[in-house]
MITI-863693 format. One line per 5 residues: number of its first residue (from 1); their letters; for each residue x, y, z of N, C-alpha, C. Coordinates in pm, whole numbers, plus 50000, padded with zeros to 5 digits. Example, Ala and Ser with C-alpha at 12.3 -4.5 7.8 and 13.67 -1.06 7.14 Angstrom:
2
1 = AS = 51319/49431/50780/51230/49550/50780/51320/49670/50780  51285/49775/50708/51367/49894/50714/51290/50003/50787
//
This chain:
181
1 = XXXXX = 14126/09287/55613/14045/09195/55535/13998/09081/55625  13882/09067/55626/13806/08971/55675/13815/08820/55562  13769/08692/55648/13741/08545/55574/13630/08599/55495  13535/08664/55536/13398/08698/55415/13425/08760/55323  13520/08862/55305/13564/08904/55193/13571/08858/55100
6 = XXXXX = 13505/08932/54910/13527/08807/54796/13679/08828/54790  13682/08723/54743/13820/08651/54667/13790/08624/54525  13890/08669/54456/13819/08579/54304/13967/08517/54277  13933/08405/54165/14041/08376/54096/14065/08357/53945  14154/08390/53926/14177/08393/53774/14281/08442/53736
11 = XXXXX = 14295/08417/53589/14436/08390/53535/14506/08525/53583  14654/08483/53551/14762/08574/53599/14714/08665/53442  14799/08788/53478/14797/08876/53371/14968/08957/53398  14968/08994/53254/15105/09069/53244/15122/09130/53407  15024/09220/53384/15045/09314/53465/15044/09282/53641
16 = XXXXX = 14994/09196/53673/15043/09097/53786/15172/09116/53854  15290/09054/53748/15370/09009/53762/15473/09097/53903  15452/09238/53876/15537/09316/54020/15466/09234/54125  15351/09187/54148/15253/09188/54276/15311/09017/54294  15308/08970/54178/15371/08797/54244/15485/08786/54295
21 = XXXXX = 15580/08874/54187/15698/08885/54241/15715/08934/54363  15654/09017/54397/15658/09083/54558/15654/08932/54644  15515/08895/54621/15460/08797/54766/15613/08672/54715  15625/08632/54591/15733/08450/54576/15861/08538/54652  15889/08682/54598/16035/08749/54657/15993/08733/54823
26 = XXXXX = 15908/08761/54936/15899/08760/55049/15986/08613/55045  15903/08535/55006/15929/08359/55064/16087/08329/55056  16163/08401/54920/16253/08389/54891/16335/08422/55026  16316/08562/55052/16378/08646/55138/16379/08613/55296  16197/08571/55352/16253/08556/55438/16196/08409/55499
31 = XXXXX = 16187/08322/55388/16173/08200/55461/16273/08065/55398  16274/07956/55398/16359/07862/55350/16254/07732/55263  16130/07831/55203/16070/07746/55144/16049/07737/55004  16111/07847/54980/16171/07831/54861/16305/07870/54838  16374/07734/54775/16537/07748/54759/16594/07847/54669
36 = XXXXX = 16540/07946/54606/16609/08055/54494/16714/08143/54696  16796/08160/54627/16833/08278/54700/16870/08450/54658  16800/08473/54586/16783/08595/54531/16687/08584/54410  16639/08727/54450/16467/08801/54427/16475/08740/54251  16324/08714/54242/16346/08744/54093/16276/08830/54114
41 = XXXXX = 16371/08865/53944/16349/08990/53857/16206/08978/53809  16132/09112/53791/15990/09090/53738/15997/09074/53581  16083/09089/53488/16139/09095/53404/16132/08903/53347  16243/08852/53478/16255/08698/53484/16076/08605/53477  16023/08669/53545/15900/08626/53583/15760/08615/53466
46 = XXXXX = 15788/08780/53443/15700/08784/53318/15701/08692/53215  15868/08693/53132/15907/08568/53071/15823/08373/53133  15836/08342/53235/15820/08226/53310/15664/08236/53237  15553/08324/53284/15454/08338/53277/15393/08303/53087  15491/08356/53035/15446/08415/52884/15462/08249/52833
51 = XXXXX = 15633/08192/52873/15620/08064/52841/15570/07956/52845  15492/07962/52972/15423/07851/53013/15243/07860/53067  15201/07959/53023/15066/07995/53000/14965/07945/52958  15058/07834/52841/14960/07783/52755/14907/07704/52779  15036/07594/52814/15022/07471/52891/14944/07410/53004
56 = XXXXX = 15019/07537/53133/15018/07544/53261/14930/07624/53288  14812/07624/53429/14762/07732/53446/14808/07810/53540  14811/07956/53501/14901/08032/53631/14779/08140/53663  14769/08113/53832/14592/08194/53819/14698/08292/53983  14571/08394/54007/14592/08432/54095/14456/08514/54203
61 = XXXXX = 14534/08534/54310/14372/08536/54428/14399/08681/54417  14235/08726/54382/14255/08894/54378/14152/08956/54490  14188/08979/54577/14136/09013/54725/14099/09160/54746  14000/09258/54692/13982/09393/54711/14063/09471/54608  14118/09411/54524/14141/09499/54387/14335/09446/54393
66 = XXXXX = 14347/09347/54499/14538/09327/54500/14516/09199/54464  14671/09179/54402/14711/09017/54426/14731/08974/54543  14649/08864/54632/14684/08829/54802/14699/08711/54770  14770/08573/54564/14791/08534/54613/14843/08464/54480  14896/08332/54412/14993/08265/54306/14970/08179/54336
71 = XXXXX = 14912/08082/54237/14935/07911/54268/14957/07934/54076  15066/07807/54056/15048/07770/53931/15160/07650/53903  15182/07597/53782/15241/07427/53735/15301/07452/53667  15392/07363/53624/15517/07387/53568/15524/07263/53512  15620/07141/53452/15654/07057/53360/15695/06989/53574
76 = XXXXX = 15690/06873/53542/15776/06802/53674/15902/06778/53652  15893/06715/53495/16077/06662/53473/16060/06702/53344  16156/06718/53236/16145/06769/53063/16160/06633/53005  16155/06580/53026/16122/06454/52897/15985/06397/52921  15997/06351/52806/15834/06306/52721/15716/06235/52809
81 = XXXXX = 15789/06167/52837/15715/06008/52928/15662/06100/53014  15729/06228/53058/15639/06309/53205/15498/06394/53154  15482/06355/53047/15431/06513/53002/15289/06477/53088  15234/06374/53137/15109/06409/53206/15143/06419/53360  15235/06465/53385/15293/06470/53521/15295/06668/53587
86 = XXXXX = 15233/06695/53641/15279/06888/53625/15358/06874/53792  15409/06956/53782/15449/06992/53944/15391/07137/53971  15318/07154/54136/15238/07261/54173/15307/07346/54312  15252/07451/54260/15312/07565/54354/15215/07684/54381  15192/07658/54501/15059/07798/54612/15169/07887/54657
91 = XXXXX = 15146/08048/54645/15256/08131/54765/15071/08221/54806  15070/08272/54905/14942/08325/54953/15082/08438/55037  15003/08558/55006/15044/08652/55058/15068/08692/55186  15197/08744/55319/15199/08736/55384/15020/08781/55483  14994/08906/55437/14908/08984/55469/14748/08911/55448
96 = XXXXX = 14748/08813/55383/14635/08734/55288/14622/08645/55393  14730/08562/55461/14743/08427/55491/14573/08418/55642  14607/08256/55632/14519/08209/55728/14326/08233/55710  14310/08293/55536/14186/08294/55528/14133/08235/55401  14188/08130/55387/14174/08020/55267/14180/08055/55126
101 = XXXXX = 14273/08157/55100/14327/08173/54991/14402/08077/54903  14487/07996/54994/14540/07902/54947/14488/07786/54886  14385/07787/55003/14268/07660/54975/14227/07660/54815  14092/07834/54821/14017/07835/54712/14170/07829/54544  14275/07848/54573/14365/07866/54470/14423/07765/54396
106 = XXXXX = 14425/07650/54464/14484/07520/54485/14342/07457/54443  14239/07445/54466/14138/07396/54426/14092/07429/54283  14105/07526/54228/14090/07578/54124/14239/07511/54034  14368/07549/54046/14448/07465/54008/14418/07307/53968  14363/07254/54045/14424/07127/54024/14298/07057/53945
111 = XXXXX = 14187/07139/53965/14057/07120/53896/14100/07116/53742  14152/07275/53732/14269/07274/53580/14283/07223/53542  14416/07147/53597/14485/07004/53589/14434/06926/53537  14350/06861/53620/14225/06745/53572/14173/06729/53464  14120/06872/53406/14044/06897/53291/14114/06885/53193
116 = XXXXX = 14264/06958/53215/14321/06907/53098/14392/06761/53053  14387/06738/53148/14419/06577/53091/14543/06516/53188  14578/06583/53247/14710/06529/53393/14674/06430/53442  14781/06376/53480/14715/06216/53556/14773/06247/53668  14906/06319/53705/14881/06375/53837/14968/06498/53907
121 = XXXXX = 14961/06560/54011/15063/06664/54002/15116/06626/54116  15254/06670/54155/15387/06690/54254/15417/06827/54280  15443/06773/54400/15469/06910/54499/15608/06872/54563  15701/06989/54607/15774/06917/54684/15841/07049/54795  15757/07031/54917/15771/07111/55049/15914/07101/55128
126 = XXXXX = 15947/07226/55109/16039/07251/55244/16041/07184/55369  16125/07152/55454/16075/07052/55595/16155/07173/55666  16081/07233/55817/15969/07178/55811/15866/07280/55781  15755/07224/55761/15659/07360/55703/15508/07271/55686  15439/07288/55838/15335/07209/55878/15219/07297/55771
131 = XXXXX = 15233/07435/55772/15123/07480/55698/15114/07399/55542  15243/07395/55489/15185/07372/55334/15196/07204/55321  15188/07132/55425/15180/06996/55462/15019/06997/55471  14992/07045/55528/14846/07051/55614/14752/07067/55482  14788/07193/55395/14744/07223/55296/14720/07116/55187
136 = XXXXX = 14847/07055/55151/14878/06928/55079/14773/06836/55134  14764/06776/55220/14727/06637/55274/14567/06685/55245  14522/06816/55294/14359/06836/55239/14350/06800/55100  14401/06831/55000/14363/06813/54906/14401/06700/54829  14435/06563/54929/14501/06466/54908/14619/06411/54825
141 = XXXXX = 14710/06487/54869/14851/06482/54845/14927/06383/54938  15011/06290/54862/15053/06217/54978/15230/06228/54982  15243/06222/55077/15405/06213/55116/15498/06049/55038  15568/06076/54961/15607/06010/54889/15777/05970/54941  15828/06052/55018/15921/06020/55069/16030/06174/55095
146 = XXXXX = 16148/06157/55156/16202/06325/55167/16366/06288/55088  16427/06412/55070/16536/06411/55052/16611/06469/55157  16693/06394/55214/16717/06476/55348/16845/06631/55274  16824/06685/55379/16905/06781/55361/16949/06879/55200  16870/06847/55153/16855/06846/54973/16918/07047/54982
151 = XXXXX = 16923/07171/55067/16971/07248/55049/16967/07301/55170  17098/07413/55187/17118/07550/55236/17101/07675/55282  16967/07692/55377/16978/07828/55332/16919/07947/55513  16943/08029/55532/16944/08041/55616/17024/08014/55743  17141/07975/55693/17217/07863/55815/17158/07803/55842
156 = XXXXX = 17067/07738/55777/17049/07596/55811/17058/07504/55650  17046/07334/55700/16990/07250/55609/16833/07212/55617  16796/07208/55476/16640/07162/55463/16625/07043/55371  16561/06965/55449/16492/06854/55345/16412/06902/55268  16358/06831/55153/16262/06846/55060/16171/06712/55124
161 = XXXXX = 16013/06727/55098/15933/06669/55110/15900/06621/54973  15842/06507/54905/15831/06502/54775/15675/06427/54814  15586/06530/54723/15413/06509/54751/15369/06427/54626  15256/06347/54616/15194/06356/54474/15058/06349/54481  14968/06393/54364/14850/06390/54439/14801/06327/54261
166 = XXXXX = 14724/06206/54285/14662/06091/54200/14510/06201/54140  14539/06237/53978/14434/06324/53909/14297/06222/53894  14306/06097/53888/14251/06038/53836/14246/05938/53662  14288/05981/53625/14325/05937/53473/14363/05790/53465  14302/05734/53341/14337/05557/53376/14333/05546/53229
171 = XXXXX = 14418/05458/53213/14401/05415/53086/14538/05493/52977  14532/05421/52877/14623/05528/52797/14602/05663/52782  14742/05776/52796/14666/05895/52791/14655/05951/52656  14578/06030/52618/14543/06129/52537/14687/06259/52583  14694/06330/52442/14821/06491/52514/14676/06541/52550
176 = XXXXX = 14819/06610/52701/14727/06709/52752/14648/06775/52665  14572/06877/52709/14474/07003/52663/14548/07157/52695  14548/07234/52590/14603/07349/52633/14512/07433/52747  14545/07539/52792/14427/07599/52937/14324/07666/52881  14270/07630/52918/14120/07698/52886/14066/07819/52929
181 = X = 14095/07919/52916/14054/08069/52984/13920/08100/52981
//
């Protein structure tokens, strides 16, 4: 696959779910950027998806007829006062990477976001991990501070990076908007 290649994006679907699970299980498996240490179940996943669909948008990069890629939001913290707060998450497929999948996925995300009424979203990166730093800071995410050593894995310790990126929203908020398909 070539950078000219289309890409499209759009919502996750049931049937997805083996193909996300594949690329989030790689990261699991063989990197330390995400702290799960064992695979989820596609089973686990589907559920994640069904629950938070409504809310959250969970889209994905479909590259020549595959999934090459997952960005989607989640709640940041469960109480009330957060609810215009989402926390965001890109995985781009090993095989996908380095041809702005991440980019166009994350852009579309956070556009989401916006529309529905977020005032802003959080990220919070593995250290070290210049790619999804690099990624972050394009789309103006700022470094908010780290937790050192926050987990385990690999024989090693990893900090957490804690990102936030300002939606725009001023004023008292309105509840979010459910996603708009």
């Amino acid at each position: 696959m070539s950078s000219t290649d289309v890409v499209a994006v759009r919502f996750a679907r049931t049937d997805d779910v083996p193909a996300i699970c594949a690329i989030v299980n790689h990261y699991i498996a063989e990197t330390s950027s995400n702290f799960r240490t064992e695979p989820y179940p596609v089973e686990e996943w589907a559920e994640q998806l069904a629950a938070g669909a409504d809310r959250y948008p969970y889209l994905v990069a479909e590259a020549a007829g595959a999934v090459a890629g997952v960005a989607y939001a989640g709640p940041w913290r469960p109480k009330q006062a957060y609810a215009w707060t989402a926390e965001s998450t890109v995985y781009v497929s090993p095989k996908h990477q380095g041809l702005g999948i991440g980019s166009k996925l994350y852009a579309e995300l956070l556009e989401r976001l916006g529309a529905q009424g977020f005032r802003s979203v959080m990220a919070q990166i593995t250290q070290p991990n210049a790619g999804s730093e690099a990624l972050h800071k394009r789309f103006g995410f700022e470094l908010l501070g780290t937790v050192r050593d926050a987990g385990f894995k690999h024989g090693d310790w990893h900090g957490v990076g804690i990102w936030q990126k300002d939606l725009g929203l001023t004023g008292p908020p309105e509840p979010t908007r459910p996603v708009e398909r």
